[in-house]
C-alpha positions in Angstrom: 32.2 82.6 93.6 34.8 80.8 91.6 34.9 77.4 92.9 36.2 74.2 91.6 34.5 71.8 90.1 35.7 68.9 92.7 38.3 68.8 95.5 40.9 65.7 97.4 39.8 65.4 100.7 42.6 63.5 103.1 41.5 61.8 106.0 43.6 61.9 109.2 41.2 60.8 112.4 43.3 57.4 112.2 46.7 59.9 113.0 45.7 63.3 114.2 42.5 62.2 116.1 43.9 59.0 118.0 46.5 60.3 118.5 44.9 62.9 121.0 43.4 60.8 122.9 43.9 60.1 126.5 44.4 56.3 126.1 45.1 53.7 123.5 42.2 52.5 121.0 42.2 48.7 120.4 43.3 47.7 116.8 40.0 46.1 115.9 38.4 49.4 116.6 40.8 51.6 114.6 40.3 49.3 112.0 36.1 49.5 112.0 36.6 53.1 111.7 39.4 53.1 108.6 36.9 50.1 107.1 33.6 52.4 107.4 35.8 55.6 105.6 36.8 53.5 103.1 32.9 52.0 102.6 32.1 56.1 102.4 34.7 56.5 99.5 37.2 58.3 101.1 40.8 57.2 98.7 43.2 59.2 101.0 43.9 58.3 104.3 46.5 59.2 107.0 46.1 56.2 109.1 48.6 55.9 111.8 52.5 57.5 112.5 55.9 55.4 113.2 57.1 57.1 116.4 58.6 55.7 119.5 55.8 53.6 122.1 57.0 55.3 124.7 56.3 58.4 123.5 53.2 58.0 121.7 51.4 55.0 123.3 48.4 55.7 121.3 49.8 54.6 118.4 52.4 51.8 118.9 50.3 49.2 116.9 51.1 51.2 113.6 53.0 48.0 112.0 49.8 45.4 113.2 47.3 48.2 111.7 49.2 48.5 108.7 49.1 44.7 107.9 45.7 44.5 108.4 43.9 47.8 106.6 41.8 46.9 103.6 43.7 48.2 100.9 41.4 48.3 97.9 42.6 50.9 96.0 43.0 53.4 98.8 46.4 55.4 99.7 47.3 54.9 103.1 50.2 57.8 104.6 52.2 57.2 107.4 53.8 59.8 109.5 57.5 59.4 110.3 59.8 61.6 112.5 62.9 59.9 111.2 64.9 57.2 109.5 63.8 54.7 111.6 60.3 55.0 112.0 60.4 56.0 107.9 62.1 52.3 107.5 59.2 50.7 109.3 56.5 52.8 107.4 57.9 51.2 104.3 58.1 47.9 105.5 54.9 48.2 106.5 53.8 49.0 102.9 52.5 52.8 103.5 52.1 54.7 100.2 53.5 57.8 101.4 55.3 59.0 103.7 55.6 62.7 105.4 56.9 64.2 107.3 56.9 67.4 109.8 58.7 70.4 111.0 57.2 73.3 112.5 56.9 76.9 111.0 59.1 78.5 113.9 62.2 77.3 116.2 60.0 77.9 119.4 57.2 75.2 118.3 59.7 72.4 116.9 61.6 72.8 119.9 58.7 71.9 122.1 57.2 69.6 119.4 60.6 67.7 118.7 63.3 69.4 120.9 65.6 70.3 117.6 66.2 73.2 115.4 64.1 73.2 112.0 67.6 73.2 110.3 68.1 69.8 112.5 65.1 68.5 111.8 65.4 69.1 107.6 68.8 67.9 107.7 67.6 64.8 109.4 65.0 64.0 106.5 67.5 63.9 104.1 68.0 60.6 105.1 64.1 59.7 105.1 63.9 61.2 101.5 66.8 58.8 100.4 65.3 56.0 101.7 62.1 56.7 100.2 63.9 57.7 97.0 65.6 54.4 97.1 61.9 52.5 97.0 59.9 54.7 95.3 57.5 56.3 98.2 56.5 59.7 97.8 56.9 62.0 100.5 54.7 64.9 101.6 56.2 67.6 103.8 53.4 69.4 106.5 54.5 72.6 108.0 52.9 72.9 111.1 51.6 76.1 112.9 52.2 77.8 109.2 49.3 80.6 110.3 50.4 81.6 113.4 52.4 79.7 116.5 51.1 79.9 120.4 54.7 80.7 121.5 55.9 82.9 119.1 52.2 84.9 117.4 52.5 85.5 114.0 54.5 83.7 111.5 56.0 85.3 108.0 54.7 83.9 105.2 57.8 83.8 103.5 59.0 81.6 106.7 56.5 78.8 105.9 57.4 78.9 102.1 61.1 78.8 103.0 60.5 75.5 104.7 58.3 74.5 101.7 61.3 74.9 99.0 63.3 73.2 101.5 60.7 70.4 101.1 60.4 70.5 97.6 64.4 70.8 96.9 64.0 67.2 98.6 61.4 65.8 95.9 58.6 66.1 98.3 55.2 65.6 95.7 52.8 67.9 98.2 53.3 70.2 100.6 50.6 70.1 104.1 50.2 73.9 105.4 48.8 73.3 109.0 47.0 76.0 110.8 48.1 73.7 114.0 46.7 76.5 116.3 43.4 77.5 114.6 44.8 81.3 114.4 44.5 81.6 110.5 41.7 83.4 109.2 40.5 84.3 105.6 42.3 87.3 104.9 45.2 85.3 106.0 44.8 81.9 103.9 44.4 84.4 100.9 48.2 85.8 101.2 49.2 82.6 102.0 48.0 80.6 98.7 48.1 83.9 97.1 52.2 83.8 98.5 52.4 80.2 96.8 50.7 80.8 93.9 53.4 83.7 92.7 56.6 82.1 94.5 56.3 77.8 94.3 53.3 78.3 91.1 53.3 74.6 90.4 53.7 73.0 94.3 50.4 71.1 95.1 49.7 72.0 98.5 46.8 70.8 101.0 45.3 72.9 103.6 45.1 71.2 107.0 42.5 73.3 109.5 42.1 73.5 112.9 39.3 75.0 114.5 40.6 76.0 117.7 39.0 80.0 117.1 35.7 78.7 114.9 37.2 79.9 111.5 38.2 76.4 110.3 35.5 76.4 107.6 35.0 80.0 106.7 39.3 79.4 105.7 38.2 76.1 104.1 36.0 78.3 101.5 38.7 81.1 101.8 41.1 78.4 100.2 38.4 77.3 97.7 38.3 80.6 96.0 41.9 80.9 96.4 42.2 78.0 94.0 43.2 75.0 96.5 41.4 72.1 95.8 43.4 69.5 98.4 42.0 69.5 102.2 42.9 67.6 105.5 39.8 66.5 107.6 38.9 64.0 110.5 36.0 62.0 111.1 33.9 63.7 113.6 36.5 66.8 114.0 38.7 64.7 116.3 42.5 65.9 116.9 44.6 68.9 118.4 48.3 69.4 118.7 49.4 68.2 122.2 51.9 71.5 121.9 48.7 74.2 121.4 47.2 75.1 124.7 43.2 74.6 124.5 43.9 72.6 121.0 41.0 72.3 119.5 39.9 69.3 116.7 40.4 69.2 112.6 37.6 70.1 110.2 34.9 67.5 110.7 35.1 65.2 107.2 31.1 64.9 107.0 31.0 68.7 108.0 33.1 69.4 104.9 31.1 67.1 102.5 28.2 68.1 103.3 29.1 71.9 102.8 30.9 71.1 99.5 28.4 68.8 97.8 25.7 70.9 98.7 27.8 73.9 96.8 28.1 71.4 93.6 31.6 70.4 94.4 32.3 66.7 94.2 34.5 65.0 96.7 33.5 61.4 95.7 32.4 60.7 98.9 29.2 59.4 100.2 27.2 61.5 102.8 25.0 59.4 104.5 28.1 56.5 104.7 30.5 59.2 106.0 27.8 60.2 108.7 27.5 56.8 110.0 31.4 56.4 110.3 31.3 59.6 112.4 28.2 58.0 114.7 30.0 55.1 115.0 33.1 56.8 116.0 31.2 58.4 118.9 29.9 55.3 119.7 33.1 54.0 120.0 34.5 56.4 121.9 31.7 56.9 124.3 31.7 61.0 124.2 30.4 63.5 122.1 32.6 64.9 118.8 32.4 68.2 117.8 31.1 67.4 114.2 27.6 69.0 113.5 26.3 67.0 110.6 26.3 63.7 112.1 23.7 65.3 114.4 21.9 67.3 112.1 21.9 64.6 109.0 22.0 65.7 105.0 19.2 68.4 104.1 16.8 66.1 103.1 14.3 64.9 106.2 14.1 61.5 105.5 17.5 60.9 104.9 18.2 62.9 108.1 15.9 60.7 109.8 17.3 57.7 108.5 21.1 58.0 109.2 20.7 60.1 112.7 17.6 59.2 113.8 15.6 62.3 113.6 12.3 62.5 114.6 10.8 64.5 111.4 7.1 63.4 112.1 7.2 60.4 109.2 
């Protein structure tokens, strides 16, 4: 296989996992679990979103976890559904910005009751602002491989939205398979799509695993030349909007895998296996990540960080 040499990974349990849960996680906690990905190595984080409290609860301490991340060279995004909550994300000192419409009128309807022309035309403003201080912004595309409400979804809809992004000054461009439909074949056209139309837009795959092909697309995209992922700790999210949503790509899943393939994503095994542990621990149920169970290949290392009885 033709694989690259090292990939980005960007983590996004502190947005797209908490925000999925039933009820609101205590600062201090959030902040034990960004503190232990950053001890692992992980540089890119998505760690919380500027939206209303009333309608996400979950995450209405974004400004108070903001001010109190450890910053230490590590880029910090902030979600934003408009000018307002974009203003507070850079008050708050977030990196980057990005924001998010959906891939078909049916699902950013439901998801933000406009139109995606609406929802465009409202970034302009977010774009401006960010512009105006200097914050990149990252567009994500969400249900880009297929949409519960609608089934499939054009590739040359997704990449519409993307130039839209782009047009904007948007540095990256987040395809979300928000629904876990995609499959290999189908991340092929789609970078493949990219590749000949938008050749020099950096974009990062962001997999769900809703039908259990999250990983086999993950190395459908390797080979397809993408080298810039979203994962979560322990495989923790799912779109409130996807019936029987299912969780990211597990970050210590996606290490392991990688590393063990000679792909260097800078970030420590063992240290990203205890975050997850400790995640669970915090959260007091089992995630659906499989390597913080299992441990790296080696026995006494597997031993060591999950406890493994190996006969030592």
């Amino acid at each position: 296989m033709n694989l690259p040499p090292e990939v980005t990974l960007r983590e996004v349990a502190p947005r797209d996992g908490f925000l999925s849960l039933r009820d609101f996680l205590p600062t201090d906690q959030k902040l034990q679990i960004i503190e232990s990905l950053a001890q692992a190595g992980i540089s890119h984080i998505e760690a919380t979103s500027f939206v209303s409290s009333k309608a996400v609860p979950q995450l209405r301490d974004a400004a108070d976890l903001m001010a109190r991340v450890p910053r230490n060279h590590i880029n910090y995004a902030a979600m934003v559904p408009n000018l307002t909550g974009a203003q507070h994300a850079i008050a708050a000192k977030a990196d980057q910005l990005v924001v998010l419409v959906s891939a078909t009128e049916a699902h950013n309807k439901k998801n933000v009751r406009r139109s995606i022309a609406e929802s465009l035309a409202e970034f302009d403003a977010i774009f401006a602002v960010a512009k105006e201080n200097k914050i990149p912004v990252i567009g994500a595309v969400a249900v880009s491989f297929g949409c519960p409400y609608q089934g499939d979804v054009p590739e040359t809809d997704v990449i519409r939205i993307a130039e839209s992004y782009l047009s904007r000054g948007a540095i990256s461009v987040i395809l979300a398979d928000t629904t876990g439909m995609a499959t290999p074949d189908r991340v092929q056209r789609m970078v493949g799509q990219f590749q000949d139309r938008l050749p020099r837009a950096d974009i990062i795959l962001h997999f769900h695993n809703n039908r259990g092909t999250a990983m086999a697309n993950l190395l459908s995209a390797l080979t397809a030349g993408t080298t810039r992922f979203d994962t979560a700790l322990g495989g923790m999210g799912g779109c409130p909007y996807v019936p029987q949503a299912a969780g990211n790509l597990p970050t210590e899943d996606v290490v392991y895998m990688l590393e063990e393939m000679g792909i260097n994503t800078g970030i420590d095994l063992e240290a990203i296996i205890r975050a997850a542990r400790l995640l669970q621990k915090i959260l007091g149920y089992e995630l659906p990540g499989q390597v913080m169970k299992s441990g790296p290949r080696d026995p006494k290392l597997a031993a060591g960080t999950c406890g493994i009885d190996q006969g030592f």
